[in-house]
C-alpha positions as a printed Julia matrix, in Angstrom:
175×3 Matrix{Float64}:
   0.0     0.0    0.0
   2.42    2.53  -1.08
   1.36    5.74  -0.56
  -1.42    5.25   2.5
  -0.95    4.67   6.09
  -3.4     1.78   6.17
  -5.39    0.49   3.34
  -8.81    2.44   2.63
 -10.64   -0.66   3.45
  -8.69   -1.32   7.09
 -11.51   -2.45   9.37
  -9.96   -2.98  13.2
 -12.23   -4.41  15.87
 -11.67   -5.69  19.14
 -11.66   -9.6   18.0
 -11.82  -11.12  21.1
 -10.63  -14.42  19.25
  -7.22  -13.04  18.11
  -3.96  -13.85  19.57
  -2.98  -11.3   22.17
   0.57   -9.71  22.04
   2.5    -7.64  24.36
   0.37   -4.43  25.32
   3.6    -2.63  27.11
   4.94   -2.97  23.58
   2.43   -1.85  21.28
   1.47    1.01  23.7
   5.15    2.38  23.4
   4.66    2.13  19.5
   1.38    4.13  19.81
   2.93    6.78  22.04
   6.03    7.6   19.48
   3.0     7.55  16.71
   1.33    9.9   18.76
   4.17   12.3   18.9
   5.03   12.46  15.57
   1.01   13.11  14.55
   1.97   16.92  15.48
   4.07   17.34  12.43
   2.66   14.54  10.31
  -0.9    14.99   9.79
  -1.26   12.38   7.35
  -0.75    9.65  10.13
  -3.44   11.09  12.48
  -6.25    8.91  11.24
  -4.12    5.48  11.12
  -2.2     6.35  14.52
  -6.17    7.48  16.53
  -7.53    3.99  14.98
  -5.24    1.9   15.95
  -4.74    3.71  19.61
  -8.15    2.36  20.37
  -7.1    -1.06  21.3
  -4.38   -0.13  23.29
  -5.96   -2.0   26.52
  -5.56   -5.61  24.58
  -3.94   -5.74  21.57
  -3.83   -8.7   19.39
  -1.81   -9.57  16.68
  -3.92   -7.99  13.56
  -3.72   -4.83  15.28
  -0.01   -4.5   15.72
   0.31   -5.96  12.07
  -1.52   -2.28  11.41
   1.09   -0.56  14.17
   3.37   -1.98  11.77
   2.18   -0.73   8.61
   2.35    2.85   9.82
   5.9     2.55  10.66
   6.25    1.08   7.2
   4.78    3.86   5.53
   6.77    6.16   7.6
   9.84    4.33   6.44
   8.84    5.1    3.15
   7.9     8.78   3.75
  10.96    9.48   6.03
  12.12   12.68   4.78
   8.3    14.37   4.9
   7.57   16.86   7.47
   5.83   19.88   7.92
   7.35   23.55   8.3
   4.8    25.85   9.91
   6.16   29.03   8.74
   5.34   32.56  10.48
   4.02   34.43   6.68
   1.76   31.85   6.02
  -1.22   33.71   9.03
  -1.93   30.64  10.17
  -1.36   30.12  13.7
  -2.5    27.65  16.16
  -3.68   28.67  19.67
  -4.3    25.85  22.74
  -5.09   26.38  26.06
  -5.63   23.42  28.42
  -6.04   22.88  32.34
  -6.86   19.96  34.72
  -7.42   19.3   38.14
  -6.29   15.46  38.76
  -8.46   13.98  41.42
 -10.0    17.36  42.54
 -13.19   15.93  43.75
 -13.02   14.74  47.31
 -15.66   12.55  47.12
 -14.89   10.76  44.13
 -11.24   11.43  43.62
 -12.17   11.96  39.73
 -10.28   14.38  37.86
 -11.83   17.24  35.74
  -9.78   18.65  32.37
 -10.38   21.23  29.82
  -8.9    22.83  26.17
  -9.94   25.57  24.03
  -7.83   25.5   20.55
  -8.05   28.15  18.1
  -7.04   27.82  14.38
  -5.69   31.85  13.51
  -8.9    33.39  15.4
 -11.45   30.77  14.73
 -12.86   28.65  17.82
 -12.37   24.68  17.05
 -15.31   23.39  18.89
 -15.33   19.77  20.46
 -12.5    19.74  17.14
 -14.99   20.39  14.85
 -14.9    23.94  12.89
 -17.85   25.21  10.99
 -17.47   24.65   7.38
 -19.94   25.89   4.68
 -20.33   24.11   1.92
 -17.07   23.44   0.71
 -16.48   21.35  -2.98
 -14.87   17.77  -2.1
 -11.72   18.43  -3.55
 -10.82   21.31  -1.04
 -11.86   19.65   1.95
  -8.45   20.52   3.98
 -10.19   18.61   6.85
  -9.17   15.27   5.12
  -5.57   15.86   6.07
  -6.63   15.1    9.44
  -8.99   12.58   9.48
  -8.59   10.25   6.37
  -5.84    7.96   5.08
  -4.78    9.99   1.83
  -2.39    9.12  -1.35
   0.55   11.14  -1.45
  -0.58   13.53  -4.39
  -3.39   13.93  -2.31
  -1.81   14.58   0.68
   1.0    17.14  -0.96
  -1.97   18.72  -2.86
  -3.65   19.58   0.97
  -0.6    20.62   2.48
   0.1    23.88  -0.19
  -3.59   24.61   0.31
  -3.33   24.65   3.93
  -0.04   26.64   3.44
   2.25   24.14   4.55
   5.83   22.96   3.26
   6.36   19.65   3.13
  10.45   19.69   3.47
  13.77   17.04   3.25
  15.43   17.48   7.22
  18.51   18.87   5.46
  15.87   21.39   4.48
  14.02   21.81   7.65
  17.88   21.88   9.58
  19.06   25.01   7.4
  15.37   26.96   7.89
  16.11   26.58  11.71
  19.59   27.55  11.58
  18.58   30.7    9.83
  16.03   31.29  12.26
  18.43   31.55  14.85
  20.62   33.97  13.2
């Protein structure tokens, strides 16, 4: 599946007939996913389905773990550049109180994010009606091809750079 984080057709359930495999190791293969999904959009959907089924793991879902990192392999010098002219800017403000209720000892927590100096709601932003082919959203939430994918990012504004690229920008910036 060149080109696509999982196939288009990946359907992951819990399976409770499926060999189990170590959860300690696919959690720690979720949680480096996770990290990079802040400067590689295109694995957000892939990384969010397979993080479901982090409390027991069997083997068909870390054979999808696996074809992430696969993908990434094969994508390895992609990565986004957020650059200051482009007006977009993200905003997030987040607070919890961990075990604040005496009674209950359960924990209340909060965000607010802002895309430039529009209010994401519950992550949702209001869209109009918007034609299919400039739905930006789908960087986000759906496993794209990698025209696709390229096509979204210089919408959005984004570079999509080589880290010999992305090393230079950031040693100019701190000139």
């Amino acid at each position: 599946m060149a080109g696509q984080t999982l196939g288009k057709k990946s359907k992951l359930d819990k399976d409770l007939q499926g060999k189990p495999v170590d959860a300690t190791l696919y959690r720690g293969m979720i949680g480096s996913l996770m990290y990079l999904t802040s400067s590689r959009p295109d694995l957000t959907y892939a990384v969010c389905l397979c993080a479901r089924y982090q409390a027991k793991p069997i083997e068909k879902h870390l054979i999808a773990v696996k074809q992430v990192f696969r993908y990434l392999k094969g994508t390895i010098n992609m990565g986004i550049w957020y650059s200051k002219d482009t007006g977009m800017f993200l905003t997030a403000y987040a607070d919890a109180d961990h075990a604040g209720c005496q009674d209950t000892r359960h924990s209340t927590s909060g965000s607010a994010q802002f895309i430039s100096d529009k209010f994401v709601e519950n992550g949702i932003m209001e869209l109009y009606f918007v034609r299919t082919e400039f739905q930006l959203a789908d960087i986000f939430t759906k496993p794209l091809q990698r025209e696709r994918f390229n096509f979204l990012i210089e919408k959005l504004g984004i570079r999509s750079m080589s880290p010999e690229t992305l090393k230079r920008l950031a040693e100019e910036t701190d000139e």
